[in-house]
C-alpha positions, 0 to 999 in steps of 0.5 A: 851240286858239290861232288863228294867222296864214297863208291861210286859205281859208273855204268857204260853198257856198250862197245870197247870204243864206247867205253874208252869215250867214257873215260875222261867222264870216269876220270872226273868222278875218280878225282872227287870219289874215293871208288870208282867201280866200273859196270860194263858189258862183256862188249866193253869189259877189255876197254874198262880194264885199261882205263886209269882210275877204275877199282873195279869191273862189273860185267853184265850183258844188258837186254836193253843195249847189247845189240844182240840180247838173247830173252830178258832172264828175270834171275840175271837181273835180280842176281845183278840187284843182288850184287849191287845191293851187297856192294854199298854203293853211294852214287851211280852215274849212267852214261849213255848215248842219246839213242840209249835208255837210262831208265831200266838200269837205273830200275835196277839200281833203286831196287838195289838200295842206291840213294842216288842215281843220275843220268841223261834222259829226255823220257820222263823218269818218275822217281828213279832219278836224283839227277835228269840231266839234259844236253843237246844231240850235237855234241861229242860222245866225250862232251855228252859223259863230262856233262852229265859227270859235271852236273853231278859235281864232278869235274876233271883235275888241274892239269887234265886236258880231258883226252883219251887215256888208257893206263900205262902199258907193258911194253911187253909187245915187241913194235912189229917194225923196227921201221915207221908203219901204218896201221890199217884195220878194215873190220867195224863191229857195224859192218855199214861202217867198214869199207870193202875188204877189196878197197882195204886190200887195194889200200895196203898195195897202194901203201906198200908201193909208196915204200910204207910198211903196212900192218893190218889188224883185226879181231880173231873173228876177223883173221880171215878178213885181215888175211885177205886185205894183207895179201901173199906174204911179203917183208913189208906186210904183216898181219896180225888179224887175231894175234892181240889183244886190246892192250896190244893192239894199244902197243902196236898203234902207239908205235904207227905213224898212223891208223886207217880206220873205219868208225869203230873201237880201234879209232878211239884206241888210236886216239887214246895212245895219240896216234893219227887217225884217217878214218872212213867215216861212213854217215851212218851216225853223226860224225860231231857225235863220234869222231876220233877225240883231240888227235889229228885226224882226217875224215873221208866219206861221200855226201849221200842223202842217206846220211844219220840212217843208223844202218847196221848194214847198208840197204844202198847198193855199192854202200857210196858212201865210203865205196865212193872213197877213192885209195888214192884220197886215203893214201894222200890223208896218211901221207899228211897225218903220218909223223904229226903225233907229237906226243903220246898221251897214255905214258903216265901210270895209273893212280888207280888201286890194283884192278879187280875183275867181278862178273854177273853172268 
């Protein structure tokens, strides 16, 4: 199938790292389309805005994938027909993961008038999809968005190695260090996924008494979490729990040596600025699936017999998977991968017209 020109509309419904895993897929599509309109939900909304080649953000909060939907509001879902309908929309590609239901947006897109939708799907889709596309369950998240953009005939550029990539930034946040600096970043939005605030803390005494200078980071939920793995003020200590966005939390990783981590959004962030990665990398998900993406990286967890239980909180008493993750390994892996990121890969400024904000609420 040849990819033609038009408005596309993609569709990624979840996470900010979700989001950023979606975008070299996104990347394709731009090359051969002359519109690429991003809907998001509002987990995922800070994610789209720094993708290169979105024209546009639609943000809807999906009662079939957000992890915390309130009762399914008929008068939500019609107003999102509505809006689509109103936007002439020539192709809708669904991205999803492979535990995610394409179909009921995919409903929704029909009842919008769009002549063709494509998706990966192993339930059967009656008439709501052009193109049911089908790949194996062991490939990465990345791989999973490019197939199903290739099946629809859309294929990176020349010269597009197919890494993470965000648009260029400001510059406008000052490096928190003059000096070289580790990041350590201890929340997840999963919490089976993060290591213990006490490990954290341990991590960034440890780091500090190796002469690194540590900067630890979070969400403005977590200031409290972030306050406590930083520890009692000190030069070679900074925290910025809830002091950056996005787009500057990006400046800040740009400019570490490397970025400790559990399996979450700012790992894909780190990638996308090429930014080494030690990730405490709990098996609750397949790590083939969600590993940081082609920068260096090392990944640290326990064997247990547990692994790929999709535990949003860990039922195991002491969590062994990642509580059995020694500081000493963690130091020893920022010791190898800090200084190895070469080259940054986020530098090149956007081909993307000026961005848009659009919102169904």
């Amino acid at each position: 199938m040849s990819a033609r020109g038009g408005h596309v509309l993609v569709a990624r419904l979840d996470n900010d790292g979700d989001v950023l895993l979606a975008g070299p897929a996104i990347r394709a599509v731009a090359a051969g389309a002359e519109r690429v309109t991003l809907l998001c939900g509002p987990r995922g909304r800070a994610a789209g805005e720094l993708l290169p080649d979105v024209g546009e953000i639609l943000v809807h909060r999906a009662p079939w994938i957000d992890p915390a939907p309130g009762p399914v509001a008929p008068a939500t879902e019609l107003a999102l027909v509505e809006d689509l309908a109103a936007r002439s929309i020539e192709r809708a590609i669904i991205f999803t993961s492979h535990h995610q239901s394409a179909l009921p947006l995919a409903l929704i897109l029909r009842l919008a008038g769009v002549p063709f939708v494509a998706a990966t799907s192993a339930d059967y889709p009656g008439s709501l999809l052009d193109v049911r596309h089908a790949v194996g369950d062991s490939v990465h998240e990345v791989e999973r968005s490019l197939s199903l953009a290739g099946a629809c005939g859309y294929e990176l550029p020349p010269g597009d190695d197919g890494r993470l990539r965000i648009r260029a930034r400001s510059a406008a946040t000052a490096p928190p260090f003059a000096a070289p600096y580790v990041v350590v970043h201890p929340g997840a939005s999963v919490p089976a996924r993060a290591w213990s605030p006490e490990r954290n803390a341990e991590l960034v005494d440890a780091l500090v008494a190796t002469d690194r200078r540590v900067v630890v980071t979070g969400s403005p939920g977590e200031r409290d979490l972030t306050a406590r793995v930083a520890g009692p003020p000190r030069p070679e200590v900074l925290d910025l729990g809830g002091a950056t966005s996005l787009d500057g939390l990006a400046e800040v990783l740009a400019g570490a040596e490397a970025l400790v981590v559990g399996n979450t959004g700012p790992a894909h962030l780190a990638a996308a600025v090429g930014t080494p990665v030690v990730s405490l990398f709990a098996p609750t998900v397949p790590a083939v699936r969600w590993r940081p993406w082609k920068v260096a990286h090392e990944l640290l967890a326990i064997e247990v017999p547990c692994a790929g239980c999709r535990a949003r909180e860990c039922p195991v008493p002491g969590h062994p998977c990642l509580e059995g993750v020694a500081v000493s390994e963690v130091v020893a892996a920022v010791g190898r991968l800090a200084g190895t990121a070469a080259e940054r890969t986020s530098t090149a400024p956007p081909a993307a017209p000026p961005l848009a904000a659009g919102v169904v609420s």
